[in-house]
C-alpha distance (Angstrom), angle and dihedral (degrees) to the residues before:
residue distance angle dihedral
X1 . . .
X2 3.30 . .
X3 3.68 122.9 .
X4 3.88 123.4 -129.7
X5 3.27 122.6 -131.5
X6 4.01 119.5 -85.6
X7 4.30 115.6 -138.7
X8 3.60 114.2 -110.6
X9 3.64 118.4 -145.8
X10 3.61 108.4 -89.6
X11 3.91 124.9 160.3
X12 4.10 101.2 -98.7
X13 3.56 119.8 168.8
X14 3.85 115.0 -126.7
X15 4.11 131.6 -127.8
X16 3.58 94.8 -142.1
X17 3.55 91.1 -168.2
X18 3.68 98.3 54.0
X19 4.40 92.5 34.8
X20 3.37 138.2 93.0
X21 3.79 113.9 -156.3
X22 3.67 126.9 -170.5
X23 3.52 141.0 166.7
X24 3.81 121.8 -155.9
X25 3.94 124.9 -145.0
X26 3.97 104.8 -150.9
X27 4.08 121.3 -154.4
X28 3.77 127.7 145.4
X29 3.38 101.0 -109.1
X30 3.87 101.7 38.5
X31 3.94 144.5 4.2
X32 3.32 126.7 -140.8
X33 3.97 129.2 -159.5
X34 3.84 135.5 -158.9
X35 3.73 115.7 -171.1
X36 3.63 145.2 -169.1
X37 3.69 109.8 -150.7
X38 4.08 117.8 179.9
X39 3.40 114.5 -115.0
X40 3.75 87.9 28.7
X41 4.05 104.3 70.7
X42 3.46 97.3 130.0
X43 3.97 98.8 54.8
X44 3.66 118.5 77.1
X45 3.92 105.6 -135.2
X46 3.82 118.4 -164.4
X47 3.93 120.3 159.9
X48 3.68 124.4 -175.9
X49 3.69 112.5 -141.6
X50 4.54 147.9 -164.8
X51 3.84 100.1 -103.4
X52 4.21 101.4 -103.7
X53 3.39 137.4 113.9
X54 3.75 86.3 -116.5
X55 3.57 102.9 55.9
X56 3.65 82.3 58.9
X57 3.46 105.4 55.6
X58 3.27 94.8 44.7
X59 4.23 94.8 58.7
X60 4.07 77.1 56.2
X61 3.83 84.0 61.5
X62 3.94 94.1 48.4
X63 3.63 91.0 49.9
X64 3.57 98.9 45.0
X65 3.51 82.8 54.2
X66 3.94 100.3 50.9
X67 3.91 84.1 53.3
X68 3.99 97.8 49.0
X69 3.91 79.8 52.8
X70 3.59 91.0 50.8
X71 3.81 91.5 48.5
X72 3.66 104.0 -104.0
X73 4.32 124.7 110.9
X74 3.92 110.8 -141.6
X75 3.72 102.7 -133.2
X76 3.86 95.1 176.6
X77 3.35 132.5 16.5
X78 4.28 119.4 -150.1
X79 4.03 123.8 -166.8
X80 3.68 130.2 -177.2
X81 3.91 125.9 -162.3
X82 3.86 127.4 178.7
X83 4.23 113.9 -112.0
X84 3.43 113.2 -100.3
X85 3.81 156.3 106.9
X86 3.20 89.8 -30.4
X87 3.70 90.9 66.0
X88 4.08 122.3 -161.0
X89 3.49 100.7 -70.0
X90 4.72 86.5 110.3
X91 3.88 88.5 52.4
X92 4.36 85.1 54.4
X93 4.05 94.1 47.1
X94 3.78 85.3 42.1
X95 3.23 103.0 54.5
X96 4.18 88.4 51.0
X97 3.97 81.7 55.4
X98 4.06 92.4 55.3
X99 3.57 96.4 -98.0
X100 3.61 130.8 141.4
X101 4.10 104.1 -147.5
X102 3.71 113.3 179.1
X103 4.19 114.0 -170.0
X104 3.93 115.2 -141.1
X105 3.68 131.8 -153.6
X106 3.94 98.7 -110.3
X107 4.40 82.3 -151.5
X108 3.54 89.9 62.3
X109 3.48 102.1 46.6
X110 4.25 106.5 99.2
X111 3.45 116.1 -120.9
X112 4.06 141.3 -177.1
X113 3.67 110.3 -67.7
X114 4.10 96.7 -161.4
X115 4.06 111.0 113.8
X116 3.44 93.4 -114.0
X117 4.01 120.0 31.3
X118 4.16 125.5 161.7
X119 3.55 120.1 -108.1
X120 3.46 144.2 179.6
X121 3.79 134.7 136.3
X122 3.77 93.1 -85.5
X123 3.71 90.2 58.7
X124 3.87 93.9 42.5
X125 4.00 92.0 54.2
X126 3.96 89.6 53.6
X127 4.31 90.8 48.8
X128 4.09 78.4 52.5
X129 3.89 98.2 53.0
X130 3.86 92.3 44.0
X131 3.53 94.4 47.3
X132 3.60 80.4 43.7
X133 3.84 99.0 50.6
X134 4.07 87.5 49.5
X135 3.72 87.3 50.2
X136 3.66 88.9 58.2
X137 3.59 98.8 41.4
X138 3.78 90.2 66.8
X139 4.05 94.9 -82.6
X140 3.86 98.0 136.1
X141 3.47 93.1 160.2
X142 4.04 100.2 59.3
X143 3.59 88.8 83.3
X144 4.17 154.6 -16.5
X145 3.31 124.1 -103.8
X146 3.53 121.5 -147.5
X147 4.13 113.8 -121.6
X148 4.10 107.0 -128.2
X149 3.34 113.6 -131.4
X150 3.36 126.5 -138.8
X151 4.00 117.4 -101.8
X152 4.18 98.5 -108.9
X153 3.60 90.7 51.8
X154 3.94 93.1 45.5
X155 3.71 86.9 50.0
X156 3.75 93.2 42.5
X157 3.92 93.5 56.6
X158 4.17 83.5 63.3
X159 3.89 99.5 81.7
X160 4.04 88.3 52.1
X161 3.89 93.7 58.0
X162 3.16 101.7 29.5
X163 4.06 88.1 55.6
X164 3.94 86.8 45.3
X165 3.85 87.0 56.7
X166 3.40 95.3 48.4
X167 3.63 92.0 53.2
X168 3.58 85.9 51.3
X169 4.17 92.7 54.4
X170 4.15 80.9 45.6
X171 3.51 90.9 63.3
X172 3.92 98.8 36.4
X173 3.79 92.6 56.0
X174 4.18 93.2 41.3
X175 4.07 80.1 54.5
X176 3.52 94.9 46.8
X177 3.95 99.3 53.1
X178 3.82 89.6 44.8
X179 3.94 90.7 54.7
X180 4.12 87.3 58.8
X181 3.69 92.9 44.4
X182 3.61 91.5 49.1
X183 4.34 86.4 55.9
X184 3.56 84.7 58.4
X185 3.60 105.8 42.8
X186 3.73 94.6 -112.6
X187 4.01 113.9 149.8
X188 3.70 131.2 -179.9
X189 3.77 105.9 32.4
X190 4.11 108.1 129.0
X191 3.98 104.2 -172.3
X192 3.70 92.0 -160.8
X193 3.80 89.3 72.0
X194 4.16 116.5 104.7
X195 4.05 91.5 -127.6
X196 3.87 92.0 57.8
X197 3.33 100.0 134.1
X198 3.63 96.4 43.0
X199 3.96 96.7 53.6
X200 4.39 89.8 47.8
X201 3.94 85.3 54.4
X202 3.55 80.7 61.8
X203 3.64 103.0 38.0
X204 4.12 123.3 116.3
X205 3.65 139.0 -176.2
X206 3.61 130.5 -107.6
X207 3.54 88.1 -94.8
X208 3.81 92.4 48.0
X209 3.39 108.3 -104.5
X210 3.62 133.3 118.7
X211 4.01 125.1 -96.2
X212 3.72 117.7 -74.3
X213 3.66 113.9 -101.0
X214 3.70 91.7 -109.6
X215 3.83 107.2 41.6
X216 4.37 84.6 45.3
X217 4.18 87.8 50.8
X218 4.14 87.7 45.2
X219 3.79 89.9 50.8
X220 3.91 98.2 45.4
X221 4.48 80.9 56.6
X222 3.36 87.4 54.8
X223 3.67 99.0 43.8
X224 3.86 82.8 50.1
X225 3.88 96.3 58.3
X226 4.05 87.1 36.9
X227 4.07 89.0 59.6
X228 3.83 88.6 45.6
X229 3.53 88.2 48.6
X230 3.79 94.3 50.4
X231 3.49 92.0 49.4
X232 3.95 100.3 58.5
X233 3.81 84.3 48.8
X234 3.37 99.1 54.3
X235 3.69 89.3 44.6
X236 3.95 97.9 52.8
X237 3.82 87.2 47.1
X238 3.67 85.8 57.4
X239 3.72 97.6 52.5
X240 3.76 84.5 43.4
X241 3.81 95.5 51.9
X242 3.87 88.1 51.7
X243 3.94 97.9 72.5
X244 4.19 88.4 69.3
X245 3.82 76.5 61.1
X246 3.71 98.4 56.7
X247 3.61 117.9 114.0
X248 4.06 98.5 -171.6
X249 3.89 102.1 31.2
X250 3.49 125.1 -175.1
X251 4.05 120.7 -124.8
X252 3.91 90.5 -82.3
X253 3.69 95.7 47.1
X254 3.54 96.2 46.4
X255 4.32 85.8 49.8
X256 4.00 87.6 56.3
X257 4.13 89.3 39.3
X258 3.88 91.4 61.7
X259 3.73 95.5 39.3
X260 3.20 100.6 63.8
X261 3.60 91.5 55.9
X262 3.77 87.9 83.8
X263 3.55 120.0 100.9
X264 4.19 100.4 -114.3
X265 4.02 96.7 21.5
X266 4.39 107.9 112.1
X267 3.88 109.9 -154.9
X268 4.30 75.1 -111.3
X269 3.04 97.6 63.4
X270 3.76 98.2 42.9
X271 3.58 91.6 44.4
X272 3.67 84.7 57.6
X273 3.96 99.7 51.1
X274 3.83 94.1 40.3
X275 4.19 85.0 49.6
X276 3.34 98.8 39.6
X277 4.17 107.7 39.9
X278 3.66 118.6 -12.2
X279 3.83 90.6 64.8
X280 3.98 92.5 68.1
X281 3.60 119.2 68.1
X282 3.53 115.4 -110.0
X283 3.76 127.7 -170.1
X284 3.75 101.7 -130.9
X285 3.71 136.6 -35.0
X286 3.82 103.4 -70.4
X287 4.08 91.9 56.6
X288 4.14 80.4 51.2
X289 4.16 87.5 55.3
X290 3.65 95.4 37.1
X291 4.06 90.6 50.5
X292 4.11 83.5 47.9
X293 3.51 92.8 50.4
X294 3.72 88.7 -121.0
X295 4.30 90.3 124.7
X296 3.73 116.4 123.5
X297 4.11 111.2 -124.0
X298 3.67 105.6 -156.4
X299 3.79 113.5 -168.1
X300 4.39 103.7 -145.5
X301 3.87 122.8 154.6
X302 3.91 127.6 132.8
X303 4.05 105.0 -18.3
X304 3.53 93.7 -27.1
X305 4.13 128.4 115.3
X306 3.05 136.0 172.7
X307 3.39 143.7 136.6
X308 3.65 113.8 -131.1
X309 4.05 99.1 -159.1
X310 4.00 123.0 -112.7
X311 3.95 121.0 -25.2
X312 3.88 92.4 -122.2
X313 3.84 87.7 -168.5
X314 4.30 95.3 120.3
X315 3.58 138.3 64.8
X316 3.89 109.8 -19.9
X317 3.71 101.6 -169.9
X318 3.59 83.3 51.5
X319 3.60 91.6 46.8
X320 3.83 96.1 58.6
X321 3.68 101.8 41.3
X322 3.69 86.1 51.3
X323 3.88 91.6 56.6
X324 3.94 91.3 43.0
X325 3.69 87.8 52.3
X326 3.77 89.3 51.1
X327 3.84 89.3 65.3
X328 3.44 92.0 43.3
X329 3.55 103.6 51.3
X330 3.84 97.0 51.2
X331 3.94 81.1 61.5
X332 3.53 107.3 45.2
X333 4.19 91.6 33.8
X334 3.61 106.9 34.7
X335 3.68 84.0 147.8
X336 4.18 101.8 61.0
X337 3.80 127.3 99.4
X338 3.74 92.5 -109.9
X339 3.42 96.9 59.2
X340 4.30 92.4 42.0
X341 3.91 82.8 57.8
X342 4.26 93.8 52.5
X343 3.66 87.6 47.6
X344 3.49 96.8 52.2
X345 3.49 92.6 47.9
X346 3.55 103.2 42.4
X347 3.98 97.3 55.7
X348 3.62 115.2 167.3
X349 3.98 91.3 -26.6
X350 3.32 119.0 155.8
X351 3.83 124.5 -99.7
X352 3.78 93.2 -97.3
X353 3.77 92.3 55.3
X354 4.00 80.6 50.7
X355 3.83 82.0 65.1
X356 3.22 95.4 51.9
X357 3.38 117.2 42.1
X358 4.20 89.6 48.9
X359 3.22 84.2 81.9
X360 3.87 96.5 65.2
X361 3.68 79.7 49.1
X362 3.59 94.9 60.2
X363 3.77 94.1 45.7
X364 4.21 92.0 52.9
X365 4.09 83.5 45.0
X366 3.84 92.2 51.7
X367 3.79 94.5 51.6
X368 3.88 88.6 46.5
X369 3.53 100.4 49.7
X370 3.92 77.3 48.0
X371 3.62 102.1 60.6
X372 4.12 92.7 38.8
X373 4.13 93.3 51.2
X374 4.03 91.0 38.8
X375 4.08 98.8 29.4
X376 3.76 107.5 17.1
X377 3.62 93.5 -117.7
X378 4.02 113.4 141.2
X379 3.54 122.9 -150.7
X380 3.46 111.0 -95.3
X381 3.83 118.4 -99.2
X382 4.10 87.7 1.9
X383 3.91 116.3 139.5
X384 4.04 130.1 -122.1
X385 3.57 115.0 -137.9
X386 4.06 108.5 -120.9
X387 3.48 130.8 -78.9
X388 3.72 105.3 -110.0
Protein backbone atom coordinates (compact mmCIF):
# COMPACT_ATOMS: atom_id res chain seq x y z
CA UNK A 1 0.00 0.00 0.00
CA UNK A 2 1.12 3.05 -0.61
CA UNK A 3 2.01 5.42 2.06
CA UNK A 4 0.70 9.07 2.20
CA UNK A 5 2.67 11.63 2.71
CA UNK A 6 3.59 12.70 6.46
CA UNK A 7 3.63 16.93 7.23
CA UNK A 8 6.90 18.30 7.84
CA UNK A 9 7.22 21.04 10.20
CA UNK A 10 6.83 24.15 8.41
CA UNK A 11 5.91 27.58 10.05
CA UNK A 12 1.88 27.76 9.31
CA UNK A 13 -0.10 30.24 10.92
CA UNK A 14 -3.17 28.89 12.82
CA UNK A 15 -7.15 29.93 12.66
CA UNK A 16 -7.70 29.55 16.19
CA UNK A 17 -11.21 29.75 15.73
CA UNK A 18 -11.57 27.08 13.22
CA UNK A 19 -8.37 24.67 15.03
CA UNK A 20 -8.07 22.19 17.29
CA UNK A 21 -4.65 22.01 18.92
CA UNK A 22 -3.39 19.33 21.08
CA UNK A 23 -0.39 18.14 22.49
CA UNK A 24 0.03 14.51 23.54
CA UNK A 25 2.12 13.29 26.65
CA UNK A 26 3.40 9.66 25.66
CA UNK A 27 4.29 6.88 28.50
CA UNK A 28 3.79 3.15 28.32
CA UNK A 29 1.25 2.74 30.50
CA UNK A 30 -0.93 5.85 29.78
CA UNK A 31 -1.34 9.03 27.47
CA UNK A 32 -2.31 12.05 28.41
CA UNK A 33 -3.82 15.01 26.22
CA UNK A 34 -4.14 18.82 26.61
CA UNK A 35 -6.25 20.53 24.05
CA UNK A 36 -7.26 23.73 22.68
CA UNK A 37 -10.68 23.49 21.33
CA UNK A 38 -12.31 26.83 19.66
CA UNK A 39 -15.00 28.07 21.32
CA UNK A 40 -13.55 26.63 24.47
CA UNK A 41 -10.33 28.95 25.24
CA UNK A 42 -11.05 29.62 28.56
CA UNK A 43 -11.39 25.90 29.87
CA UNK A 44 -8.34 23.97 30.46
CA UNK A 45 -9.01 20.44 28.90
CA UNK A 46 -6.69 17.56 29.86
CA UNK A 47 -7.85 13.84 29.37
CA UNK A 48 -5.90 10.90 30.42
CA UNK A 49 -6.13 8.12 28.00
CA UNK A 50 -5.47 3.70 27.14
CA UNK A 51 -2.27 3.90 25.03
CA UNK A 52 -3.77 3.29 21.15
CA UNK A 53 -4.08 5.07 18.29
CA UNK A 54 -7.78 4.72 18.75
CA UNK A 55 -8.31 6.07 22.01
CA UNK A 56 -6.82 9.04 20.49
CA UNK A 57 -8.77 9.71 17.71
CA UNK A 58 -11.62 9.27 19.26
CA UNK A 59 -10.90 12.26 22.17
CA UNK A 60 -10.50 14.29 18.67
CA UNK A 61 -14.17 13.30 18.14
CA UNK A 62 -15.29 14.46 21.74
CA UNK A 63 -13.66 17.67 21.28
CA UNK A 64 -14.78 18.40 17.98
CA UNK A 65 -17.93 17.86 19.41
CA UNK A 66 -17.70 20.21 22.56
CA UNK A 67 -16.73 22.95 19.94
CA UNK A 68 -19.70 22.30 17.36
CA UNK A 69 -21.74 22.75 20.66
CA UNK A 70 -20.02 25.82 21.37
CA UNK A 71 -20.63 27.10 17.83
CA UNK A 72 -17.39 26.70 16.18
CA UNK A 73 -16.56 23.85 13.05
CA UNK A 74 -12.97 22.32 13.46
CA UNK A 75 -11.57 22.55 10.02
CA UNK A 76 -8.09 21.19 10.97
CA UNK A 77 -6.96 19.52 13.65
CA UNK A 78 -2.89 20.02 14.87
CA UNK A 79 -1.04 17.63 17.53
CA UNK A 80 2.36 17.81 18.92
CA UNK A 81 4.27 14.90 20.71
CA UNK A 82 7.85 14.97 22.14
CA UNK A 83 10.59 12.53 20.04
CA UNK A 84 11.18 9.52 21.58
CA UNK A 85 10.95 5.75 22.08
CA UNK A 86 8.06 5.76 20.70
CA UNK A 87 9.54 6.77 17.47
CA UNK A 88 7.32 8.43 14.48
CA UNK A 89 5.40 5.69 13.49
CA UNK A 90 1.72 7.95 15.38
CA UNK A 91 2.66 11.05 13.26
CA UNK A 92 2.47 8.32 9.87
CA UNK A 93 -1.07 6.72 10.99
CA UNK A 94 -2.07 10.27 11.79
CA UNK A 95 -1.51 11.83 9.02
CA UNK A 96 -3.74 8.89 7.05
CA UNK A 97 -6.48 10.01 9.71
CA UNK A 98 -6.25 13.90 8.56
CA UNK A 99 -4.04 14.96 11.15
CA UNK A 100 -1.27 17.27 11.10
CA UNK A 101 1.34 15.76 13.88
CA UNK A 102 4.45 17.76 14.20
CA UNK A 103 7.42 15.92 16.51
CA UNK A 104 9.46 18.34 18.84
CA UNK A 105 12.87 18.13 20.22
CA UNK A 106 11.95 17.53 24.00
CA UNK A 107 15.81 19.54 24.64
CA UNK A 108 14.54 22.46 23.10
CA UNK A 109 11.44 22.81 24.63
CA UNK A 110 11.93 25.72 27.70
CA UNK A 111 11.21 24.69 30.90
CA UNK A 112 11.01 26.08 34.72
CA UNK A 113 14.36 26.93 35.94
CA UNK A 114 13.43 26.91 39.94
CA UNK A 115 15.35 23.89 41.86
CA UNK A 116 12.43 22.22 42.59
CA UNK A 117 9.30 22.47 40.09
CA UNK A 118 6.08 19.85 40.00
CA UNK A 119 5.72 17.55 37.31
CA UNK A 120 3.75 15.01 36.03
CA UNK A 121 2.43 14.13 32.59
CA UNK A 122 -0.57 16.38 32.94
CA UNK A 123 1.66 19.30 33.46
CA UNK A 124 4.12 18.26 30.66
CA UNK A 125 1.18 18.04 27.96
CA UNK A 126 0.10 21.74 28.88
CA UNK A 127 4.17 23.08 28.53
CA UNK A 128 3.62 21.19 24.95
CA UNK A 129 0.39 23.05 23.83
CA UNK A 130 1.80 26.48 24.91
CA UNK A 131 4.93 25.99 23.34
CA UNK A 132 2.76 24.76 20.74
CA UNK A 133 0.33 27.73 20.54
CA UNK A 134 3.59 30.16 20.32
CA UNK A 135 4.84 27.94 17.62
CA UNK A 136 1.79 28.64 15.72
CA UNK A 137 1.52 32.16 16.39
CA UNK A 138 4.67 32.79 14.39
CA UNK A 139 7.20 31.88 17.42
CA UNK A 140 9.70 29.74 15.40
CA UNK A 141 12.21 30.11 17.77
CA UNK A 142 10.39 28.52 21.00
CA UNK A 143 11.36 25.26 19.86
CA UNK A 144 12.71 22.51 17.03
CA UNK A 145 10.77 20.31 15.50
CA UNK A 146 11.97 17.13 14.55
CA UNK A 147 11.65 16.37 10.50
CA UNK A 148 9.74 12.77 10.10
CA UNK A 149 11.27 10.67 8.00
CA UNK A 150 9.78 8.68 5.73
CA UNK A 151 9.41 4.80 6.65
CA UNK A 152 12.23 3.25 3.98
CA UNK A 153 14.71 5.57 5.18
CA UNK A 154 13.82 4.88 8.96
CA UNK A 155 14.11 1.27 8.17
CA UNK A 156 17.19 1.76 6.09
CA UNK A 157 19.17 3.47 9.00
CA UNK A 158 18.72 -0.23 10.86
CA UNK A 159 21.64 -2.16 9.16
CA UNK A 160 24.10 0.85 10.25
CA UNK A 161 23.30 0.47 14.04
CA UNK A 162 22.64 -2.61 14.25
CA UNK A 163 26.27 -3.37 12.61
CA UNK A 164 27.72 -0.68 15.11
CA UNK A 165 26.21 -2.81 17.95
CA UNK A 166 27.48 -5.76 16.82
CA UNK A 167 30.85 -4.42 16.69
CA UNK A 168 30.27 -3.36 20.07
CA UNK A 169 29.24 -7.21 21.31
CA UNK A 170 32.63 -8.12 19.09
CA UNK A 171 34.63 -6.25 21.29
CA UNK A 172 32.79 -7.11 24.64
CA UNK A 173 33.21 -10.84 24.13
CA UNK A 174 37.13 -10.44 22.73
CA UNK A 175 37.45 -8.50 26.29
CA UNK A 176 35.79 -10.99 28.14
CA UNK A 177 37.93 -14.13 27.06
CA UNK A 178 41.12 -12.09 27.57
CA UNK A 179 40.05 -11.24 31.26
CA UNK A 180 39.96 -15.30 31.97
CA UNK A 181 43.15 -15.87 30.22
CA UNK A 182 44.74 -13.20 32.05
CA UNK A 183 43.53 -15.31 35.65
CA UNK A 184 45.43 -18.00 34.31
CA UNK A 185 48.46 -16.52 33.03
CA UNK A 186 47.66 -17.24 29.46
CA UNK A 187 49.19 -14.57 26.88
CA UNK A 188 48.99 -14.35 23.19
CA UNK A 189 45.62 -15.77 22.25
CA UNK A 190 43.74 -13.08 19.79
CA UNK A 191 40.07 -14.54 19.37
CA UNK A 192 39.47 -12.54 16.32
CA UNK A 193 41.86 -14.80 14.42
CA UNK A 194 40.14 -17.55 11.83
CA UNK A 195 42.20 -20.60 13.53
CA UNK A 196 40.70 -19.85 17.02
CA UNK A 197 39.88 -22.94 17.97
CA UNK A 198 42.92 -24.54 16.82
CA UNK A 199 45.45 -22.17 18.74
CA UNK A 200 43.09 -22.66 22.41
CA UNK A 201 43.58 -26.52 21.82
CA UNK A 202 46.98 -25.57 22.22
CA UNK A 203 46.82 -23.03 24.83
CA UNK A 204 48.60 -23.47 28.51
CA UNK A 205 48.85 -21.68 31.68
CA UNK A 206 51.63 -19.89 33.14
CA UNK A 207 52.45 -22.83 34.92
CA UNK A 208 52.18 -24.99 31.78
CA UNK A 209 49.27 -26.73 31.94
CA UNK A 210 46.31 -26.81 29.85
CA UNK A 211 42.95 -24.73 30.52
CA UNK A 212 40.72 -25.88 33.26
CA UNK A 213 37.81 -27.78 32.11
CA UNK A 214 35.51 -25.02 33.00
CA UNK A 215 37.19 -21.75 31.94
CA UNK A 216 38.08 -23.90 28.24
CA UNK A 217 34.03 -24.93 28.06
CA UNK A 218 33.15 -21.00 28.99
CA UNK A 219 35.45 -19.83 26.21
CA UNK A 220 34.25 -22.29 23.42
CA UNK A 221 30.32 -20.37 24.41
CA UNK A 222 31.79 -17.41 23.80
CA UNK A 223 33.61 -18.29 20.73
CA UNK A 224 30.15 -19.63 19.65
CA UNK A 225 28.25 -16.28 20.04
CA UNK A 226 31.59 -14.46 18.65
CA UNK A 227 31.26 -16.62 15.22
CA UNK A 228 27.53 -15.77 15.16
CA UNK A 229 28.40 -12.39 15.71
CA UNK A 230 30.95 -12.30 12.91
CA UNK A 231 28.70 -13.70 10.65
CA UNK A 232 25.79 -11.04 10.80
CA UNK A 233 28.59 -8.51 10.33
CA UNK A 234 29.98 -9.77 7.53
CA UNK A 235 26.60 -10.20 6.11
CA UNK A 236 25.31 -6.50 6.66
CA UNK A 237 28.62 -5.32 5.17
CA UNK A 238 27.70 -7.30 2.22
CA UNK A 239 24.32 -5.85 1.69
CA UNK A 240 26.03 -2.56 2.37
CA UNK A 241 28.81 -3.06 -0.18
CA UNK A 242 26.08 -3.85 -2.81
CA UNK A 243 24.69 -0.19 -3.27
CA UNK A 244 28.31 0.82 -5.14
CA UNK A 245 26.87 -1.90 -7.39
CA UNK A 246 23.61 -0.32 -8.16
CA UNK A 247 22.98 0.69 -11.57
CA UNK A 248 19.52 2.73 -10.96
CA UNK A 249 20.01 4.12 -7.37
CA UNK A 250 17.60 5.87 -5.55
CA UNK A 251 18.43 9.54 -4.03
CA UNK A 252 20.19 7.91 -0.95
CA UNK A 253 22.20 5.50 -2.91
CA UNK A 254 23.31 7.83 -5.33
CA UNK A 255 24.42 10.32 -1.98
CA UNK A 256 26.65 7.27 -0.66
CA UNK A 257 27.78 6.47 -4.55
CA UNK A 258 29.44 9.96 -4.88
CA UNK A 259 30.88 10.00 -1.44
CA UNK A 260 32.91 7.54 -1.62
CA UNK A 261 34.58 9.00 -4.45
CA UNK A 262 36.61 11.05 -2.03
CA UNK A 263 39.93 10.08 -1.23
CA UNK A 264 39.49 9.12 2.82
CA UNK A 265 35.52 8.51 2.73
CA UNK A 266 34.80 4.23 3.42
CA UNK A 267 31.40 3.19 1.86
CA UNK A 268 30.80 2.91 6.10
CA UNK A 269 31.20 5.85 6.77
CA UNK A 270 29.23 7.32 3.92
CA UNK A 271 26.57 4.97 4.42
CA UNK A 272 26.45 6.35 7.82
CA UNK A 273 26.25 10.20 6.96
CA UNK A 274 23.85 9.71 4.03
CA UNK A 275 21.62 7.39 6.72
CA UNK A 276 22.00 9.28 9.46
CA UNK A 277 21.74 13.28 8.29
CA UNK A 278 21.86 14.07 4.71
CA UNK A 279 18.55 12.21 4.15
CA UNK A 280 16.48 14.92 6.20
CA UNK A 281 16.12 18.24 4.85
CA UNK A 282 17.88 20.78 6.57
CA UNK A 283 17.60 24.50 6.10
CA UNK A 284 21.20 25.50 5.79
CA UNK A 285 24.43 24.42 7.25
CA UNK A 286 24.20 25.57 10.88
CA UNK A 287 20.76 23.46 11.48
CA UNK A 288 23.13 20.48 9.86
CA UNK A 289 25.88 21.29 12.88
CA UNK A 290 23.38 21.95 15.46
CA UNK A 291 21.49 18.46 14.58
CA UNK A 292 25.28 16.89 14.77
CA UNK A 293 25.92 18.37 17.89
CA UNK A 294 28.80 20.15 16.37
CA UNK A 295 27.18 23.92 17.66
CA UNK A 296 29.40 26.03 19.80
CA UNK A 297 27.58 26.96 23.36
CA UNK A 298 29.22 30.02 24.54
CA UNK A 299 28.39 30.90 28.13
CA UNK A 300 28.32 35.29 28.14
CA UNK A 301 26.27 37.35 30.70
CA UNK A 302 27.47 40.43 32.79
CA UNK A 303 31.52 40.25 32.68
CA UNK A 304 31.58 36.75 32.24
CA UNK A 305 32.95 34.60 28.99
CA UNK A 306 33.41 31.65 28.35
CA UNK A 307 33.01 29.28 25.96
CA UNK A 308 31.50 26.19 27.20
CA UNK A 309 32.71 23.67 24.28
CA UNK A 310 30.19 21.94 21.69
CA UNK A 311 26.39 21.37 22.63
CA UNK A 312 26.66 17.54 22.05
CA UNK A 313 22.83 17.40 22.25
CA UNK A 314 22.29 15.78 18.30
CA UNK A 315 23.07 12.78 16.51
CA UNK A 316 25.94 10.88 18.31
CA UNK A 317 26.81 8.28 15.81
CA UNK A 318 27.00 11.09 13.58
CA UNK A 319 28.96 12.96 15.95
CA UNK A 320 31.83 10.43 16.20
CA UNK A 321 32.25 9.42 12.69
CA UNK A 322 32.42 13.03 11.93
CA UNK A 323 35.38 13.52 14.39
CA UNK A 324 37.11 10.24 13.10
CA UNK A 325 36.77 11.57 9.67
CA UNK A 326 38.36 14.79 10.82
CA UNK A 327 41.63 12.89 11.48
CA UNK A 328 41.35 11.15 8.53
CA UNK A 329 40.82 13.68 6.10
CA UNK A 330 43.80 15.90 7.09
CA UNK A 331 45.77 12.65 6.06
CA UNK A 332 44.40 11.51 3.02
CA UNK A 333 43.63 15.43 1.75
CA UNK A 334 46.31 17.48 3.02
CA UNK A 335 45.76 19.43 -0.05
CA UNK A 336 41.81 20.68 0.42
CA UNK A 337 40.59 24.06 1.64
CA UNK A 338 39.36 22.64 4.87
CA UNK A 339 42.36 21.40 5.95
CA UNK A 340 44.48 24.92 4.65
CA UNK A 341 41.98 26.71 7.07
CA UNK A 342 42.91 24.18 10.37
CA UNK A 343 46.45 24.75 9.61
CA UNK A 344 46.31 28.23 9.56
CA UNK A 345 44.56 28.37 12.57
CA UNK A 346 46.20 25.95 14.58
CA UNK A 347 49.87 27.45 14.28
CA UNK A 348 52.29 26.08 16.60
CA UNK A 349 49.42 25.20 19.20
CA UNK A 350 49.94 22.78 21.42
CA UNK A 351 48.62 19.20 21.07
CA UNK A 352 45.63 19.87 23.28
CA UNK A 353 44.51 22.77 21.15
CA UNK A 354 44.97 20.01 18.29
CA UNK A 355 42.08 18.34 20.18
CA UNK A 356 40.17 20.93 20.16
CA UNK A 357 40.02 22.72 17.29
CA UNK A 358 39.38 19.17 15.15
CA UNK A 359 36.32 19.54 16.07
CA UNK A 360 35.67 22.81 14.09
CA UNK A 361 37.17 20.73 11.45
CA UNK A 362 34.65 18.18 11.60
CA UNK A 363 31.79 20.63 11.66
CA UNK A 364 33.20 22.58 8.21
CA UNK A 365 33.70 18.77 6.82
CA UNK A 366 30.10 17.81 7.71
CA UNK A 367 28.56 20.75 5.90
CA UNK A 368 30.85 19.98 2.87
CA UNK A 369 30.25 16.53 2.48
CA UNK A 370 26.63 18.01 2.78
CA UNK A 371 26.50 20.26 -0.06
CA UNK A 372 28.58 17.65 -2.47
CA UNK A 373 26.10 14.48 -1.59
CA UNK A 374 22.87 16.89 -1.65
CA UNK A 375 24.21 19.65 -4.34
CA UNK A 376 27.12 18.12 -6.17
CA UNK A 377 29.46 20.61 -4.99
CA UNK A 378 33.07 19.10 -4.08
CA UNK A 379 35.18 20.51 -1.61
CA UNK A 380 37.47 22.68 -3.03
CA UNK A 381 41.03 21.41 -3.68
CA UNK A 382 39.81 17.77 -2.25
CA UNK A 383 41.13 14.63 -4.17
CA UNK A 384 39.10 11.64 -5.99
CA UNK A 385 40.43 8.37 -5.44
CA UNK A 386 41.38 6.76 -9.04
CA UNK A 387 39.37 5.28 -11.47
CA UNK A 388 40.24 1.66 -11.39
Amino acid sequence: MTQMPVPQPTYSAADFDRTLILALEVSEKSWVVAAHVPGLQGSKLRRTLSPAAEALLEAVKIYRARAARAGRNVDRVVLVYEAGYSGFWLARWLAQHAVDTFVIQPSSVPVDRRARRAKSDGIDAELLLRTLLAWLRGEPRVCSMVPIPTEADEDARRCVRERQDLLGERVAIANGIASILATLGARGYDPLRRDRRERLEGLRTALGDPLPSQARARIERMLDRLELVLTQIATLERQRDAVLDEAAPGDAERMIQQLVQLRGIGVQSATLLVREAFVRPFANGKALGAYAGLSPTPYSSGGTEREQGIGRSGNARLRTTLVELAWIWQRYQPGSAIVGWFRDRLGGAARRQRKVMVVALARKLLIALWRLATQGVIPEGAALKPVV
